[in-house]
C-alpha positions in Angstrom: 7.8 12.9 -8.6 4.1 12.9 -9.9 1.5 13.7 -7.7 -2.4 13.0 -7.4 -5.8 13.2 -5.8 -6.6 10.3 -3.1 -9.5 9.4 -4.9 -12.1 12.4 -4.9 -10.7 13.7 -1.9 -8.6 17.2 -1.7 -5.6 15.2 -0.5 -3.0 15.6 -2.6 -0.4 12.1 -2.2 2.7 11.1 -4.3 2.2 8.5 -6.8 4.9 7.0 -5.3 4.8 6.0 -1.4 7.1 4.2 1.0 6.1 1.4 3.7 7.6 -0.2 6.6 5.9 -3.7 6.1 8.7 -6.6 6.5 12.1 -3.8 6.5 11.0 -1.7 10.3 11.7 -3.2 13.0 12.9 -6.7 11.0 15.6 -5.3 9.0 16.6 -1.4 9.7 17.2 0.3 12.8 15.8 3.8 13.8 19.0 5.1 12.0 18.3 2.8 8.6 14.8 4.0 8.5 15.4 7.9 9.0 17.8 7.1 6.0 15.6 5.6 4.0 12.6 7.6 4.6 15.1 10.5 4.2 16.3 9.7 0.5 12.2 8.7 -0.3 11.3 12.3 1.0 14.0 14.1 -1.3 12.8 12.4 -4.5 9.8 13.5 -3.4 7.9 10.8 -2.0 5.5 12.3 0.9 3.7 9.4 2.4 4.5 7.1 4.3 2.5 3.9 5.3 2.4 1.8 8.3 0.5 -0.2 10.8 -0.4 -1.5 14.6 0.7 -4.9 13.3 3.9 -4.4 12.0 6.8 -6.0 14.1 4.2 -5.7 17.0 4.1 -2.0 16.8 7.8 -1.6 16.5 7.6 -0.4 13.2 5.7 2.8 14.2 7.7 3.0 17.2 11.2 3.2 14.8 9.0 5.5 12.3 8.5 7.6 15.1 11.6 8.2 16.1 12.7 8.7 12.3 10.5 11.8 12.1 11.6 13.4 15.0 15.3 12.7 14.1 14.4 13.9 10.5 12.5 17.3 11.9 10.4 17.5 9.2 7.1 20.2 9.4 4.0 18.1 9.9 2.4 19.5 7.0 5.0 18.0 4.7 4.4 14.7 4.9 1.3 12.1 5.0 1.7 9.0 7.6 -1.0 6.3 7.6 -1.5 3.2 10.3 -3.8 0.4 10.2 -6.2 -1.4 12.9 -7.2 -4.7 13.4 -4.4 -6.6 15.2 -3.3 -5.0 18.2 -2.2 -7.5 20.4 -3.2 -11.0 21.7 -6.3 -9.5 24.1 -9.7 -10.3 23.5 -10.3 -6.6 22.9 -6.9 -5.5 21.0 -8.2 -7.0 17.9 -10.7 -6.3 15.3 -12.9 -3.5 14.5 -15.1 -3.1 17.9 -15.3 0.6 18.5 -12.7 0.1 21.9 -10.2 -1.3 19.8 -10.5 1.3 17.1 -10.4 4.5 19.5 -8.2 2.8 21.6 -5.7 1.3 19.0 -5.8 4.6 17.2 -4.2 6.0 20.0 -1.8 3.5 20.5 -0.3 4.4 17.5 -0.3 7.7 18.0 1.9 7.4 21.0 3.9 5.4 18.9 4.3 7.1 16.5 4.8 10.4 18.8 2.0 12.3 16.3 -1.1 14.1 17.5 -3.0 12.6 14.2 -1.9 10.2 10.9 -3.5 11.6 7.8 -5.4 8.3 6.9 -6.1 5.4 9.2 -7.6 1.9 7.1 -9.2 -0.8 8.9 -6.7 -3.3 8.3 -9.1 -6.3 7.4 -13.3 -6.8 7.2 -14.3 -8.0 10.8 -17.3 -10.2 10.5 -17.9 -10.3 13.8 -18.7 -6.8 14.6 -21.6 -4.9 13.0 -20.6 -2.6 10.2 -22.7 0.6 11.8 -20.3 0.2 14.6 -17.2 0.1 12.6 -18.4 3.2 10.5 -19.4 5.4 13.6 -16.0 4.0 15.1 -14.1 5.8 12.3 -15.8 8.8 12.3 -15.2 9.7 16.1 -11.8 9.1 14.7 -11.8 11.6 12.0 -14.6 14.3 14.4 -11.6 14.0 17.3 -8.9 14.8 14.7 -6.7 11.7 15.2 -6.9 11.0 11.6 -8.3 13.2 8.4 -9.5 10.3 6.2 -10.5 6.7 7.2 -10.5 3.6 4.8 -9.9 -0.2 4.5 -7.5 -2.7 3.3 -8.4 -5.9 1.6 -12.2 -5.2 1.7 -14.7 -6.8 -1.5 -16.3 -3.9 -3.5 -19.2 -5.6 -1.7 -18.4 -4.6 1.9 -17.2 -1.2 0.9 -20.3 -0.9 -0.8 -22.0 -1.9 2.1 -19.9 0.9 4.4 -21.3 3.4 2.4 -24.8 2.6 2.6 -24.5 2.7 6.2 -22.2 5.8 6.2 -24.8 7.4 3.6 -27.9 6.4 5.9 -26.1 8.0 9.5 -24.8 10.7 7.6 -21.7 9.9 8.1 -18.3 9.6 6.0 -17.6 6.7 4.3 -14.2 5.2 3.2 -12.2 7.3 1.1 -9.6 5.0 -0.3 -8.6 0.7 0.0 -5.3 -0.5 0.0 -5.1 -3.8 -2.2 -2.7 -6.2 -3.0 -1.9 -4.9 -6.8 1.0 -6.2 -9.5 1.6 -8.0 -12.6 0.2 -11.1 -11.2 -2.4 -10.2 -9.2 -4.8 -7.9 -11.2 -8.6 -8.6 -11.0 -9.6 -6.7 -7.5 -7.9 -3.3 -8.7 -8.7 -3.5 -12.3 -12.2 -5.0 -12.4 -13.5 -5.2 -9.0 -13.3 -1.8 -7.5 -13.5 -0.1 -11.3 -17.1 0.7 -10.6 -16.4 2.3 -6.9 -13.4 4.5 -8.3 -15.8 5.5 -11.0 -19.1 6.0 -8.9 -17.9 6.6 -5.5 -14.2 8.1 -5.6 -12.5 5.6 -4.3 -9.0 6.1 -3.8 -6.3 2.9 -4.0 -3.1 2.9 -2.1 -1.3 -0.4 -3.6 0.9 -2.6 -1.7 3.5 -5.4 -3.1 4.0 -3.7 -6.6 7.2 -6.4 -6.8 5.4 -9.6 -5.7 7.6 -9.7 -2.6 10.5 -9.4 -4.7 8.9 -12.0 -7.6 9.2 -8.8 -10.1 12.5 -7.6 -9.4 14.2 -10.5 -10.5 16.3 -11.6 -7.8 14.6 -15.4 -7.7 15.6 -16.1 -10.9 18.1 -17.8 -9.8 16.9 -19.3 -6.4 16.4 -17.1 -3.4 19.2 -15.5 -1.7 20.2 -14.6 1.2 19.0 -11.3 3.0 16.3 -11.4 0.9 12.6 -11.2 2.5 11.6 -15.0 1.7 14.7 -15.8 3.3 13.6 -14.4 6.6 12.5 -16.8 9.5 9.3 -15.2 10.5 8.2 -14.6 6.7 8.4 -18.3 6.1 4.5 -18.1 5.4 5.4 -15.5 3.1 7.5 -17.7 0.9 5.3 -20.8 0.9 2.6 -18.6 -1.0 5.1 -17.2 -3.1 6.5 -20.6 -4.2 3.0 -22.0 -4.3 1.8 -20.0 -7.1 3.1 -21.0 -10.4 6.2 -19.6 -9.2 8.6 -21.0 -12.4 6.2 -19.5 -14.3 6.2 -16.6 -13.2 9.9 -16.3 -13.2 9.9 -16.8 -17.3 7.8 -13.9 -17.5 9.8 -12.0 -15.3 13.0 -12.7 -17.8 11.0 -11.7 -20.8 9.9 -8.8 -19.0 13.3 -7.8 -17.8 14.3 -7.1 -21.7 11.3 -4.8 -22.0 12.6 -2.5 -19.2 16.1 -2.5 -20.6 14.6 -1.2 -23.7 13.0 1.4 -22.0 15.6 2.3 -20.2 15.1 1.0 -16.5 15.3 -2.1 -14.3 12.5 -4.5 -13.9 11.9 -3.2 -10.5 11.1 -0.2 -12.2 9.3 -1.0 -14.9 6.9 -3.1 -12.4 6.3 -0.2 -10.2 5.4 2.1 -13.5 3.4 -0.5 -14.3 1.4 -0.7 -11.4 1.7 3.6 -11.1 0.3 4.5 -14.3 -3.0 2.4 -14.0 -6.0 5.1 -14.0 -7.1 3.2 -10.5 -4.3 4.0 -8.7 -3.6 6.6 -6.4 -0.4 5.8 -5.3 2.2 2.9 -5.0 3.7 1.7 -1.9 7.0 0.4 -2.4 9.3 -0.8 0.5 13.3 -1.3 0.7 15.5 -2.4 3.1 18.6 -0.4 1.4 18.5 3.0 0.3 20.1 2.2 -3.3 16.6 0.4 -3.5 14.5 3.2 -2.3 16.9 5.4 -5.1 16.2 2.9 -7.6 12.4 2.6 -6.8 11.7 6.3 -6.4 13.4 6.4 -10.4 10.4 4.1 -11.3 8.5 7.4 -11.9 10.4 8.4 -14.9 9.0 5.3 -16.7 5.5 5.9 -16.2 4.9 8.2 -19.3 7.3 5.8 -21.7 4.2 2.9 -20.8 2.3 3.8 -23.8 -0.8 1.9 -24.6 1.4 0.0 -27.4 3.7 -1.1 -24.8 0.7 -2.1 -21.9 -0.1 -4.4 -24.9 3.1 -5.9 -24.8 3.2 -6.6 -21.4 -0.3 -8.1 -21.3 0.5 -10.4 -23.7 3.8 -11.8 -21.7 1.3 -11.8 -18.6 -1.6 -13.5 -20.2 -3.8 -12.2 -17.1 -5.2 -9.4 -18.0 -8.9 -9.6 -16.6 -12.0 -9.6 -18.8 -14.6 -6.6 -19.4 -12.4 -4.1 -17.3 -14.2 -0.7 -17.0 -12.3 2.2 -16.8 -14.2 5.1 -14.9 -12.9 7.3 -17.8 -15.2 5.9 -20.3 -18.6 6.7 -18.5 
């Protein structure tokens, strides 16, 4: 395993993670996730992401229990949860100061921890003032709940905007975002946020480095059973998916499948690496439903040096998508 910085913090995190988004509480049992998170942990992998949202809370409920099966020392492992949708109350939703303190320790008692080591407002809330989401977090972090606070799916604008009011308190702004970031979806992580990880620090915690499967190649021939757009619930999940150029994207997936055999992995693999090896990046959350996938993902790591500039170039050109005037913070 390689491991990095989250952002400019001291935090030290695997560039490799595992989730429980769509596989807790859907597809594994308490016994399938202490398994999984198990055979992540012995490749090295130490964080692990979740959220309020997920199944309802069952997923931190069934991570939970995993860890105190597993017995692992708290200082050898990262856990993250997310809030914003805590239920169907008027105030077990959204970023209101209540729903933050309170949600916060709502999955904490899920999760049977005294504190997760980052916590991410799960979505912007536009209808509660920024100030009172930023002094939200930070009773969070001055209570030791949580060590670092962040966002998910934020505009550079709005965590630009947290930090002005985070600079003007006094107070500690976001240290990392977790974005959507693959082969086909490219322009938040690489051009968007390339100022704030150069300015500000900012630290990235990618989700979906396989498109929902997309980048694996199962769908190239249809979508079969077992497989996440075959589930009942994820049916919006599948509409987006099939919505988006989809055949397309499946021709670049074969001609990208060749390019990992060359190199000497699976496509899975080569798409994680991918998404690994990007300078933006602090670490990749991948997600499995069957250990021999969580083997096979955690093995995307040996890949990462063979991605040579020469070979990026490659796969740009089978993409087509790579975004215009990217800045790397390395160059100044």
């Amino acid at each position: 395993m390689k491991y990095g910085y989250l952002g400019s913090t001291g935090l030290k995190i695997s560039k490799l993670s595992f989730g429980s988004w769509v596989t807790f509480g859907n597809q594994l049992d308490v016994d399938a996730a202490a398994e999984g998170m198990a055979e992540a942990f012995d490749k090295g992998c130490i964080f692990f992401d979740n959220a309020e949202v997920y199944a309802a809370g069952k997923s931190e409920e069934l991570m939970g229990l995993a860890l105190k099966k597993l017995g692992w020392g708290r200082d050898e492992f990262l856990v993250s949860t997310k809030i914003f949708w805590g239920g169907e109350g008027p105030n077990q939703r959204g970023l209101s100061r209540k729903h933050i303190v309170e949600g916060t320790h709502n999955a904490l008692k899920r999760l049977q921890l005294d504190h997760v080591d980052l916590v991410y407002c799960h979505r912007p809330d536009p209808n509660t003032p920024i100030e009172e989401t930023v002094r939200a977090m930070n009773h969070v972090i001055d209570r030791g709940y949580a060590f670092y606070w962040g966002t998910s799916e934020w505009s550079a604008d709005q965590l630009r905007e947290a930090w002005r009011v985070a600079d003007q308190l006094g107070l500690m702004g976001p240290a990392m975002e977790q974005p959507q970031y693959h082969m086909f979806h490219r322009e938040r992580v690489e051009k968007e946020y390339a100022d704030l990880v150069r300015d500000k620090g900012l630290g990235t915690t990618t989700w979906s480095p396989l498109a929902s499967g997309v980048l694996t190649g199962k769908y190239n021939d249809g979508i079969p059973e077992g497989s996440r757009l075959a589930l009942e619930n994820f049916s919006w999940l599948k509409e987006a998916i099939l919505a988006e150029d989809f055949e397309a994207k499946v021709a670049k997936v074969r001609r990208l499948s060749s390019m990992a055999s060359d190199l000497g992995g699976t496509m899975a693999q080569l798409a994680i690496a991918w998404a690994a090896s990007h300078p933006h990046v602090s670490t990749v959350i991948t997600g499995a439903s069957r250990t021999s996938q969580i083997t096979e993902n955690m093995a995307a790591v040996d890949l990462i040096d063979k991605l040579t500039d020469s070979v990026r170039a490659e796969i740009d050109e089978v993409l087509g998508n790579a975004p215009t005037k990217e800045r790397d913070f390395r160059d100044g």
